[in-house]
C-alpha positions in Angstrom: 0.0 0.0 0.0 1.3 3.6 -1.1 1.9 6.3 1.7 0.6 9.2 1.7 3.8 11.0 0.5 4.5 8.2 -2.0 0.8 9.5 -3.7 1.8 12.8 -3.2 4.5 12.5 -5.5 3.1 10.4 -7.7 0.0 12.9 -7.9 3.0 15.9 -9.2 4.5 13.9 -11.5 1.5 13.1 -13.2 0.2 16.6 -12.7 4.2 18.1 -14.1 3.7 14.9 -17.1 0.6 16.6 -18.2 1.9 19.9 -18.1 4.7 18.8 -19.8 2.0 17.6 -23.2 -0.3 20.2 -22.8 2.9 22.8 -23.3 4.6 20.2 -26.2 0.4 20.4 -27.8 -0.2 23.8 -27.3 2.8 26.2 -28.0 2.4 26.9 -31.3 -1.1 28.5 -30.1 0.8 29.9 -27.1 3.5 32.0 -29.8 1.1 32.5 -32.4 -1.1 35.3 -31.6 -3.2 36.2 -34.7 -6.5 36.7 -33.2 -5.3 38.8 -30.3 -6.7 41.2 -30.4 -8.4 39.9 -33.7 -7.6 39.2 -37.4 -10.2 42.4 -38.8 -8.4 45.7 -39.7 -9.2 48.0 -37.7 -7.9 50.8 -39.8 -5.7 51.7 -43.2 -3.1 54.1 -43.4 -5.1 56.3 -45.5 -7.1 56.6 -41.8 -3.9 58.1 -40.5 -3.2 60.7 -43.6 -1.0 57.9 -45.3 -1.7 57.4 -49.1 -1.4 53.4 -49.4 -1.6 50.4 -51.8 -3.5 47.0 -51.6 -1.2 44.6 -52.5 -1.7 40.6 -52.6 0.6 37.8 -52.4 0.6 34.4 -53.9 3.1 32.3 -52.2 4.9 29.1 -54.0 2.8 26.7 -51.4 -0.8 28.5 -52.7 -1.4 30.8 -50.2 -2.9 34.5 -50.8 -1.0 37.1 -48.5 -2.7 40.6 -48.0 -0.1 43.6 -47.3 0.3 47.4 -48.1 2.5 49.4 -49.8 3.2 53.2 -48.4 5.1 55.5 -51.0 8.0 57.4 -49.0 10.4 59.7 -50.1 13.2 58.1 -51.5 13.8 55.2 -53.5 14.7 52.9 -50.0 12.0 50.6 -48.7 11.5 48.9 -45.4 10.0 45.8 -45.7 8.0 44.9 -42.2 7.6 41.6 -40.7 5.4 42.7 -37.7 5.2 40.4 -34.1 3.6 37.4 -32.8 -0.1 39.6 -32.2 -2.7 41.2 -34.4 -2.7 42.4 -37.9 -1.0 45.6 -39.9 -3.7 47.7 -38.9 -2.1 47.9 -35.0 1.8 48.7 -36.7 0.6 52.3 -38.0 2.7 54.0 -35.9 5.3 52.8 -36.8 4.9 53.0 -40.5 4.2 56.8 -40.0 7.8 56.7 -37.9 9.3 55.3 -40.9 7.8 57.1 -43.2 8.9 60.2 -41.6 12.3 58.7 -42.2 11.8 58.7 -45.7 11.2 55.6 -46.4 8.4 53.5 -48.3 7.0 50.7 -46.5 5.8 47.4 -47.1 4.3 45.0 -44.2 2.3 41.8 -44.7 0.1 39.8 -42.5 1.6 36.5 -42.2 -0.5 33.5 -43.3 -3.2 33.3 -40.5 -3.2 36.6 -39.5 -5.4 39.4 -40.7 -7.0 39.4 -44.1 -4.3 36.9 -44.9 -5.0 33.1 -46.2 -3.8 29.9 -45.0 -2.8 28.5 -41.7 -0.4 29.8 -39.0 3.0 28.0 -39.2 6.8 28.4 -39.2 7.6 27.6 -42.1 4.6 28.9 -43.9 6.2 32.1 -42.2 9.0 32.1 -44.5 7.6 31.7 -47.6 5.7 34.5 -47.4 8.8 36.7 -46.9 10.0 35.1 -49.8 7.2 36.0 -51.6 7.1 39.6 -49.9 11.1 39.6 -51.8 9.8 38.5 -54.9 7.1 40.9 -55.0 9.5 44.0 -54.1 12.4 42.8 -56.3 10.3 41.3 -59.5 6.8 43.3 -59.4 8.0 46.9 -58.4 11.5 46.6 -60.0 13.1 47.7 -56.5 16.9 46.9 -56.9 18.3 44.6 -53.5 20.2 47.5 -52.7 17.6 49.7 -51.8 15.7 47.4 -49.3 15.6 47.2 -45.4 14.8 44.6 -44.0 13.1 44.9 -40.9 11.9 42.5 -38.2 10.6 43.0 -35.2 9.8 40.4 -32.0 8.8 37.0 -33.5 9.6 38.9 -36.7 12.9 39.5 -36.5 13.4 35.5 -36.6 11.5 36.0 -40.1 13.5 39.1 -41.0 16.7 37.3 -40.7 16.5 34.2 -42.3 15.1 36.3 -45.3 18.3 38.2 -45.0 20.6 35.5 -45.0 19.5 34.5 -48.5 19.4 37.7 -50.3 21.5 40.6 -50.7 19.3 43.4 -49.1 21.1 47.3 -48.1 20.5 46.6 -44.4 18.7 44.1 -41.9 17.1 45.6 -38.6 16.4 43.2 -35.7 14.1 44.7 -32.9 12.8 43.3 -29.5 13.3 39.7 -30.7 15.1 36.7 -29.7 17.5 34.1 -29.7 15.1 31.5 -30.5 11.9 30.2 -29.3 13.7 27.0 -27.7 15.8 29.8 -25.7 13.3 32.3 -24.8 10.9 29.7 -23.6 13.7 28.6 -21.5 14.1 31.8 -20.1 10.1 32.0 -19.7 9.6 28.4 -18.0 12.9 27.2 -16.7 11.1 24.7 -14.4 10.1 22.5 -17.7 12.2 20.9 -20.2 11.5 23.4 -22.8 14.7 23.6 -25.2 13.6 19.8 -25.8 9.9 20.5 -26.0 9.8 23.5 -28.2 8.9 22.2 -31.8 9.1 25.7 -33.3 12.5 27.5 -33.8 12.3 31.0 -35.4 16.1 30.9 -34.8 17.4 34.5 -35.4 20.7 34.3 -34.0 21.7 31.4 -36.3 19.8 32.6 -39.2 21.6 36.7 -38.7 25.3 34.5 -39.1 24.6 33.7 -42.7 23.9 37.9 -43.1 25.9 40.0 -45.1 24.8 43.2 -44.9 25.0 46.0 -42.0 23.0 45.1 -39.1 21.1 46.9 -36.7 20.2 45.2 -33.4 17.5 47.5 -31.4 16.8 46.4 -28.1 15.2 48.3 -24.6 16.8 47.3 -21.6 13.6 47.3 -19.8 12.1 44.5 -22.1 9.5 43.0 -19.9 8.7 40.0 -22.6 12.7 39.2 -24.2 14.8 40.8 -22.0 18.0 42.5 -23.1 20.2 39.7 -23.2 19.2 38.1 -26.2 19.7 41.3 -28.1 22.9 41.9 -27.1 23.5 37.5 -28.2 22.1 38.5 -31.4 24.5 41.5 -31.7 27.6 39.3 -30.7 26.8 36.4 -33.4 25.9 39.1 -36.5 28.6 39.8 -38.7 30.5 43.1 -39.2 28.8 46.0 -39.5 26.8 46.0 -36.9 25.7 48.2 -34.3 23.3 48.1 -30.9 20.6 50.9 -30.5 19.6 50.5 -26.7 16.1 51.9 -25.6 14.4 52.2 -22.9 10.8 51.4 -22.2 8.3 48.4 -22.2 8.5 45.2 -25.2 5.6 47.2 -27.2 6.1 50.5 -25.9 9.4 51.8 -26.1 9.6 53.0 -29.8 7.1 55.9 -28.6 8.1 56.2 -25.1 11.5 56.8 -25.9 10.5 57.8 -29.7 13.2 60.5 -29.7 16.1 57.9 -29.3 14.4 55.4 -31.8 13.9 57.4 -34.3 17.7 59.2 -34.2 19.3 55.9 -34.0 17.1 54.8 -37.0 18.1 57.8 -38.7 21.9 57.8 -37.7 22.2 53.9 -38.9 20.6 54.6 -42.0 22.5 57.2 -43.0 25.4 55.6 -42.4 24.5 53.3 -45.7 22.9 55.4 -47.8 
């Protein structure tokens, strides 16, 4: 007959064995945000005094992607890969911050998200950055030379395997991490997560293959991916790269501390004009 602390135990490790499945079952729905706070737009740039495009995507696996393009300035254009939540109708802000840069802008919803076809998933994620290239590079005749790309969060892991296989003028990297096996580590070190995590968004390998200047922006008082894994990021890019440090929250410091953002934006891409 068990004792009572012998069916204590076994009760946790059943309890922590369940845990352990529901995490391995559930994380892509744990990362993958798209209906928070929903997939409808909630507004267009031409809401916010920003003259814009419809533009849709057909990826090589089938799938229809739904972005916007917003005529800058100059010839340069930043081509977004937004976070883990909601759609480009919450990024306006920044496209009006990098507008004011000079820049044009293109951003997509990712496969799942927003108006956007398909169903959420790594990979998927990829090809429709491919196809986001192919659209910029092919359909508008914009030369490598003159694109940013630009990743920011979950999106920087998207940004920089993108870069690593073309030649674009620059690669930005903001708020994001290592990889999902690392950050959920740093989030639950009391489960086994680096061997659990089936997803891998690996920016830090992914920004070694880059050949371009890099720009790693990070706030040291990241309440989501703390600072660390920026300054990781930084260590394992390739020559030229640089660190903006902010300060301010995961999804607030680009306007709480807008005046340092948008310098060091404007410093770095002046640099490679």
């Amino acid at each position: 007959m068990l004792s009572a602390f012998t069916k204590i135990l076994l009760v946790l490790a059943v309890t922590y064995g369940l845990l352990v499945l529901l995490v391995y079952l559930m994380q892509g729905r744990m990362l993958y945000l798209a209906d928070t706070p929903g997939r409808t737009l909630e507004a267009t740039p031409r809401s916010a005094g920003m003259e814009y495009e419809d533009v849709w995507l057909h990826t090589e696996d089938g799938v229809d992607i739904h972005g916007w393009y917003v005529r800058g300035q100059s010839e340069r254009v930043l081509v977004f890969f937004h976070g883990n939540a909601g759609n480009i109708s919450h990024r306006l802000f920044s496209i009006r911050q990098f507008l004011d840069l000079g820049l044009s802008v293109f951003i997509i919803d990712y496969r799942g998200y927003g108006q956007s076809g398909g169903r959420v998933n790594e990979q998927g994620f990829y090809r429709d950055a491919d196809a986001a290239w192919r659209y910029l590079t092919t359909n508008r005749g914009v030369p490598a030379s003159n694109i940013v790309i630009f990743g920011r969060s979950m999106g920087g892991s998207v940004a920089a395997r993108l870069a690593s296989r073309v030649e674009p003028k620059a690669l930005i990297l903001e708020s994001t991490f290592t990889s999902v096996p690392d950050a959920a580590h740093d989030v639950y070190p009391w489960l086994p997560a680096r061997w659990l995590s089936r997803l891998r968004h690996a920016t830090k390998e992914y920004v070694r293959d880059v050949h371009c200047p890099v720009l790693v922006v990070h706030s040291r008082d990241d309440e989501i991916i703390p600072y660390h894994p920026g300054q990781d990021i930084l260590a394992a890019a390739n020559e030229p790269r640089s660190m903006l440090t902010l300060r301010g929250g995961h999804n607030d410091a680009i306007a709480s501390d807008e005046a340092n953002y948008v310098a060091g934006l404007r410093r770095f891409l002046a640099e490679y004009p």
